[in-house]
C-alpha positions as CSV (number, residue, x, y, z in Angstrom):
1,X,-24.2,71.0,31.6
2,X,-21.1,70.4,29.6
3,X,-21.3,71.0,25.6
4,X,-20.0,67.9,23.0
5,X,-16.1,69.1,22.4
6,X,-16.6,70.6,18.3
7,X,-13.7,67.9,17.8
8,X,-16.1,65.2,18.5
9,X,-17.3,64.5,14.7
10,X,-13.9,64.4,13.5
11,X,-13.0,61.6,16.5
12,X,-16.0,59.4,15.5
13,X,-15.1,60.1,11.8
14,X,-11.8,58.6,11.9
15,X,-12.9,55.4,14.5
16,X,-15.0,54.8,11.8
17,X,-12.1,55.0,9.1
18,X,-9.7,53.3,11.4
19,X,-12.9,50.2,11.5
20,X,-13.3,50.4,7.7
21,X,-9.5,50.0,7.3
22,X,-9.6,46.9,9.9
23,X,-12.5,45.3,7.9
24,X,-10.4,45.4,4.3
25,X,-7.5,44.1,6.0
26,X,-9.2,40.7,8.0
27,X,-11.3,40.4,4.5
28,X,-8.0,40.4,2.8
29,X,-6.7,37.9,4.7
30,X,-9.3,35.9,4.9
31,X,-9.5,36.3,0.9
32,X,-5.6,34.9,1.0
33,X,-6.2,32.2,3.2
34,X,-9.0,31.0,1.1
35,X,-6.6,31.3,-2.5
36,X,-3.7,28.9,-0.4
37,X,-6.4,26.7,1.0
38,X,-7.7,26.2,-2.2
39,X,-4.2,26.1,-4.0
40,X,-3.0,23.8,-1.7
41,X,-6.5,21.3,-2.1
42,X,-5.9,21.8,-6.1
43,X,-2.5,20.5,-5.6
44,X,-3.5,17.4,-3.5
45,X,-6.1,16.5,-5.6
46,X,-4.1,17.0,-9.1
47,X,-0.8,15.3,-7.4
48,X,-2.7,12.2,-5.3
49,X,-1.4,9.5,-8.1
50,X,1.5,10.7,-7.4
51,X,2.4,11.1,-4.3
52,X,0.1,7.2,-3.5
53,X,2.0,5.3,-6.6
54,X,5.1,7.3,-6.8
55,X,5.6,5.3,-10.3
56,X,7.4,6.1,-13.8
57,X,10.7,4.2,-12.4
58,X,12.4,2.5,-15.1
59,X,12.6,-1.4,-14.2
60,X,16.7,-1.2,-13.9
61,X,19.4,-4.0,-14.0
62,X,18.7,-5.9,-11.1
63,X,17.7,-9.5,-11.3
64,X,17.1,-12.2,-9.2
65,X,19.2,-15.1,-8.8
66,X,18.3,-18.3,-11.6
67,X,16.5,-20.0,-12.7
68,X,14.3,-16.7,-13.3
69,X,12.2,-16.0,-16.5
70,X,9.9,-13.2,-17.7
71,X,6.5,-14.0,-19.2
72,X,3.8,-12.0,-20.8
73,X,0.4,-10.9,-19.2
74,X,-2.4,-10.2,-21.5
75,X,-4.4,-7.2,-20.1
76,X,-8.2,-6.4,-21.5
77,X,-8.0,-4.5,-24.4
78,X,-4.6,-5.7,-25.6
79,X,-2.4,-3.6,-23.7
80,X,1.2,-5.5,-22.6
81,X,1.6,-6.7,-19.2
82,X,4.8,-8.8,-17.9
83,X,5.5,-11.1,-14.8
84,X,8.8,-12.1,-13.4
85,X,8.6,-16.1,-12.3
86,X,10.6,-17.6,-10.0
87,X,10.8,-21.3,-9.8
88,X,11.0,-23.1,-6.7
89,X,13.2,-26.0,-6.8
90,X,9.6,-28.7,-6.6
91,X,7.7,-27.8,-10.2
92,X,4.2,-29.0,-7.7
93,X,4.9,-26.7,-4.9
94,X,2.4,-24.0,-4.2
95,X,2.8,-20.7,-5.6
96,X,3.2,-17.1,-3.9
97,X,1.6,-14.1,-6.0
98,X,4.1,-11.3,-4.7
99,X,2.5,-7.7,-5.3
100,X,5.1,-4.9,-4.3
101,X,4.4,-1.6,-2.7
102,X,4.9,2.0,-4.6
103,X,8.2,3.7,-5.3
104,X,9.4,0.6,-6.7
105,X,9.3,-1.9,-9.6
106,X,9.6,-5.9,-9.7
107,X,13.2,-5.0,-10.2
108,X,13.9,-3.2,-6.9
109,X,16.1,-4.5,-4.5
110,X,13.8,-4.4,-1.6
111,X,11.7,-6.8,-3.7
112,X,14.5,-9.2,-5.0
113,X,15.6,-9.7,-1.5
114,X,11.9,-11.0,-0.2
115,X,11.3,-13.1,-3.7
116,X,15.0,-15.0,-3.0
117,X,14.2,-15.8,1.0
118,X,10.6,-16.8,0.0
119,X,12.0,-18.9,-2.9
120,X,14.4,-20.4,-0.1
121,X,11.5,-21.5,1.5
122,X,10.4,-24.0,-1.5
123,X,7.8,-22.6,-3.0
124,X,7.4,-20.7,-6.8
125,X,7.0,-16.9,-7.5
126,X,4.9,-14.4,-9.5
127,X,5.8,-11.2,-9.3
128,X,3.3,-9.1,-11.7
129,X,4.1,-5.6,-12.5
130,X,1.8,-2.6,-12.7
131,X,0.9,-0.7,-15.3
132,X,2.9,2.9,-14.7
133,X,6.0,0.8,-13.2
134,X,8.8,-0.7,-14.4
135,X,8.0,0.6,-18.2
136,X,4.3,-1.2,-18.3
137,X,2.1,1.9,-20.2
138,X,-0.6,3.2,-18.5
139,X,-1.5,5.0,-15.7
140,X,-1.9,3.6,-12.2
141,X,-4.7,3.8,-9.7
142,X,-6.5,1.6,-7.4
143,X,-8.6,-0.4,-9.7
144,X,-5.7,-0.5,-12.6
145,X,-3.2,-2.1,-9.6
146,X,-6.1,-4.2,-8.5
147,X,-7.1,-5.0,-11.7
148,X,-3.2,-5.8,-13.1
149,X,-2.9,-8.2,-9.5
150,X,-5.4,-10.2,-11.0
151,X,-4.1,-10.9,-14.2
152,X,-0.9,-12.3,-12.4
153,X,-4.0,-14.6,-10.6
154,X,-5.5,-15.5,-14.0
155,X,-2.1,-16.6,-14.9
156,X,-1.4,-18.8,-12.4
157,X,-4.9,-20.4,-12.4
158,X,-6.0,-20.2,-16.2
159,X,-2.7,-20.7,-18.1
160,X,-0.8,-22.8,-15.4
161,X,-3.9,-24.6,-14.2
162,X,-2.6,-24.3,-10.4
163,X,-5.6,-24.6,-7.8
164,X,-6.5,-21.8,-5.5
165,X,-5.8,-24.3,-2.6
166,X,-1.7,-23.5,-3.5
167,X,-1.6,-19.8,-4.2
168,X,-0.6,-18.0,-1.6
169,X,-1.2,-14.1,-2.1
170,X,2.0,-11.9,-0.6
171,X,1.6,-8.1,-0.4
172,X,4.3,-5.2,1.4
173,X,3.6,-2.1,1.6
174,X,0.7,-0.5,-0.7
175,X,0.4,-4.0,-2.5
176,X,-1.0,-5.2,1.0
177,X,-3.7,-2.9,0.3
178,X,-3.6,-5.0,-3.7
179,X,-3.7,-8.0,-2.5
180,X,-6.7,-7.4,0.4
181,X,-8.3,-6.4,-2.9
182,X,-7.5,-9.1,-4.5
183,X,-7.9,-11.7,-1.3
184,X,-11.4,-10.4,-0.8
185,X,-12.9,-11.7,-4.0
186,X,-10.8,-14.4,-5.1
187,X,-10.1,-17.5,-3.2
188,X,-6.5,-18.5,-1.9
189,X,-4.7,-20.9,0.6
190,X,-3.2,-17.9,2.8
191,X,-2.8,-14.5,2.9
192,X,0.3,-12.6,4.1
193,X,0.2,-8.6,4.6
194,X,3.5,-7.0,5.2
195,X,3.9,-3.4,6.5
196,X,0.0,-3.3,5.9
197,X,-2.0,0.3,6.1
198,X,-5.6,-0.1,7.4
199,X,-6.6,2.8,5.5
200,X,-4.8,5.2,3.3
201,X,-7.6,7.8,3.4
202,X,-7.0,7.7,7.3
203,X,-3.6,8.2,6.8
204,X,-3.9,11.0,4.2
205,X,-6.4,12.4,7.1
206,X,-3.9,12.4,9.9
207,X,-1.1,14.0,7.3
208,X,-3.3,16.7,6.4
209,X,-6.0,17.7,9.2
210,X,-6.9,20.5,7.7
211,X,-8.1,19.1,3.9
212,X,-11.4,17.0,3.3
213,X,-9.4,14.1,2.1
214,X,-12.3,11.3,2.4
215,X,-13.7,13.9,0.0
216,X,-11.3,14.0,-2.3
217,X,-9.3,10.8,-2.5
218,X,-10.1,9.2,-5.4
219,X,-7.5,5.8,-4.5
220,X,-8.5,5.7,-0.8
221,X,-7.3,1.8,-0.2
222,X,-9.9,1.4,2.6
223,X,-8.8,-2.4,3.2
224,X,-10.0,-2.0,6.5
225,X,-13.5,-2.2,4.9
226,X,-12.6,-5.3,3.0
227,X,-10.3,-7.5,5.4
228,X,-13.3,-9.2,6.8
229,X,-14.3,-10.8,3.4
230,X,-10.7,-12.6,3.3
231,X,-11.6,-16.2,4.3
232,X,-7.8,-17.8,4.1
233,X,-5.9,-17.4,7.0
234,X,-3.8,-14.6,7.3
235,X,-0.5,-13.6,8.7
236,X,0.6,-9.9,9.3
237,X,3.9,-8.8,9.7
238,X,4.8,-5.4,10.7
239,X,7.5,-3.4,12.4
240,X,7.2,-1.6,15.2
241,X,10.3,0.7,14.1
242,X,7.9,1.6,10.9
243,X,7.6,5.0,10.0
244,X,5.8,5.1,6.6
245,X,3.0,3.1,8.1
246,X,2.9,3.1,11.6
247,X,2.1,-0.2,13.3
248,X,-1.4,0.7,14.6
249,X,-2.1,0.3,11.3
250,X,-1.2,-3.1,10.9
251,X,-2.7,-4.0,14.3
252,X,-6.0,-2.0,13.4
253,X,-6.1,-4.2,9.6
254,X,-5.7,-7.3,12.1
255,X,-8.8,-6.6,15.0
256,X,-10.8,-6.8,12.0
257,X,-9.5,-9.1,10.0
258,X,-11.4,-13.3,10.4
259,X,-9.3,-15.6,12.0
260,X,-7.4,-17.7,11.7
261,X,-5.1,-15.0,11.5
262,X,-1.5,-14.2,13.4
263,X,0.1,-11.2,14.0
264,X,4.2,-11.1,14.2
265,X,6.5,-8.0,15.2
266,X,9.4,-7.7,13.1
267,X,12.6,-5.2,12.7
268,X,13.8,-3.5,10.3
269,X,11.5,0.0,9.6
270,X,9.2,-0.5,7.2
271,X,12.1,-1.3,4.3
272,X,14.5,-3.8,5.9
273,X,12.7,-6.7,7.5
274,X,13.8,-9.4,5.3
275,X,17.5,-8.1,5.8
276,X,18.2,-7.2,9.4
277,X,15.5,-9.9,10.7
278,X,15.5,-11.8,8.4
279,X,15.6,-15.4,10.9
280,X,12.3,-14.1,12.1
281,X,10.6,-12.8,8.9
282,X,11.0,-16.0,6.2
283,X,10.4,-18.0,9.8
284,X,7.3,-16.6,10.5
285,X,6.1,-16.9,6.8
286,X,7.3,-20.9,6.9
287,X,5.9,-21.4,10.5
288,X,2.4,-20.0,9.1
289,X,2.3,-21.3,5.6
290,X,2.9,-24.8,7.6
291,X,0.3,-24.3,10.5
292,X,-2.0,-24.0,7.6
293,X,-0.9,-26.9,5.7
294,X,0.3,-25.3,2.4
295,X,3.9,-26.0,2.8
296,X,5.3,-29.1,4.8
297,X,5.8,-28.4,8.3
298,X,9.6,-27.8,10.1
299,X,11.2,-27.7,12.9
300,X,9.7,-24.8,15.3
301,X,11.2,-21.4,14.4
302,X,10.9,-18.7,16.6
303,X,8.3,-15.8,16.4
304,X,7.1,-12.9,17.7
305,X,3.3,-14.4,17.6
């Protein structure tokens, strides 16, 4: 019978070392992984107001065309709020409460272009600004911008006495996700949602796969959640060129949104709409605010509907 080789020991020995050495090394990087996971779930959670509002923009030069004027908002508690109005050229036409998106102000150019078509279209304009834009104090979140939309309401119904039955409420981009807010609890003769996200907390979940953002959101704009309490008609214009919010979005905010509601592709990305289609974006808003009777009725315009 053959004997163990006396080098044996000193073979199993140093498997055994070589095992030990393996063990430090996957608990090392597992102890790694774990620091960047959490580092990088830190960072999301202390950045999210951020990189959702993007705000702190000063308001800047631009203005829209006259007759324009700025008035003052009176937020709970006393802190300052302003509104830019934009009279239409009939003093008793119905108004449209205009809520921009983030990375913005009421001052930026992407907004100025869509209050002067909509103006064109004979009706008046409220733009309200948030608090955290356009040098308003404070700092934004879902309820503040929510909450800072309805003051721009309040104003139109409580200080200018206009009915419900003439407000139209207008939001692009984030302030789609405002004004579904908004639409849901207070009453309105249309809605239009422009570049409209279903969900941002679906969104932030297809970004980043790997976080628990439901979890963690704490501004998860789930309008798909609240669409169905909207009882004014809506319209929804979207892009199919958008990148920022891709149009699934928009069409998955419109399966489950009531009817009467209309659905119109549009160019233009998720910026540009009003510029480069502009024919078929302030045609599709006239075309739908006079299906439903808030503006007079026109000629037929063409629309993707």
């Amino acid at each position: 019978m053959a004997k163990d080789s006396p080098q044996a020991p000193g073979i199993i020995a140093g498997s055994r070392g070589r095992a030990r050495t393996a063990r430090r090394i996957l608990l090392t990087i597992a102890v790694v992984a774990a620091c960047v996971y959490a580092a990088a779930l830190l960072f999301l959670i202390s950045q999210e107001t951020r990189l959702v509002f993007e705000s702190g923009r000063p308001l800047g030069a631009l203005r829209p065309a006259p007759p324009f004027h700025q008035v003052e908002l009176s937020r709970p508690g006393g802190a300052g709020q302003f509104a830019w109005i934009l009279p239409g050229p009939d003093a008793g036409a119905p108004w449209i409460l205009y809520l921009h998106g983030n990375s913005a102000t009421v001052a930026s150019r992407v907004n100025v272009v869509r209050y002067e078509g909509l103006r064109s279209l004979g009706v008046n304009l409220i733009a309200p600004e948030y608090r955290g834009f356009g040098g308003v104090a404070g700092q934004p979140s879902e309820a503040s911008v929510t909450e800072d939309a309805r003051e721009g309401y309040r104003y139109l119904r409580e200080t200018l006495g206009i009915p419900a039955s003439r407000i139209v409420i207008f939001g692009w981009s984030l302030g789609s996700a405002v004004a579904v807010n908004l639409a849901a609890d207070a009453p309105a003769a249309a809605v239009v949602l422009e570049g409209a996200p279903a969900s941002l907390v679906a969104i932030g979940e297809m970004r980043y796969p790997w976080i628990p953002i439901r979890m963690i959101m704490r501004n998860p704009f789930e309008s798909i959640l609240k669409v169905g309490r909207v009882e004014a008609p809506m319209l929804f214009l979207h892009s199919p060129e958008d990148e920022i919010i891709p149009i699934e979005e928009g069409r998955r905010l419109f399966a489950a949104a009531r009817a009467p509601k209309h659905f119109v592709e549009v160019r233009g990305g998720h910026i540009d709409p009003a510029d480069v289609d502009s024919a078929v974006y302030f045609g599709a808003v006239r075309a739908f605010l006079g299906t439903h009777g808030v503006i007079a009725r026109r000629a037929p315009v063409t629309a993707r509907w």
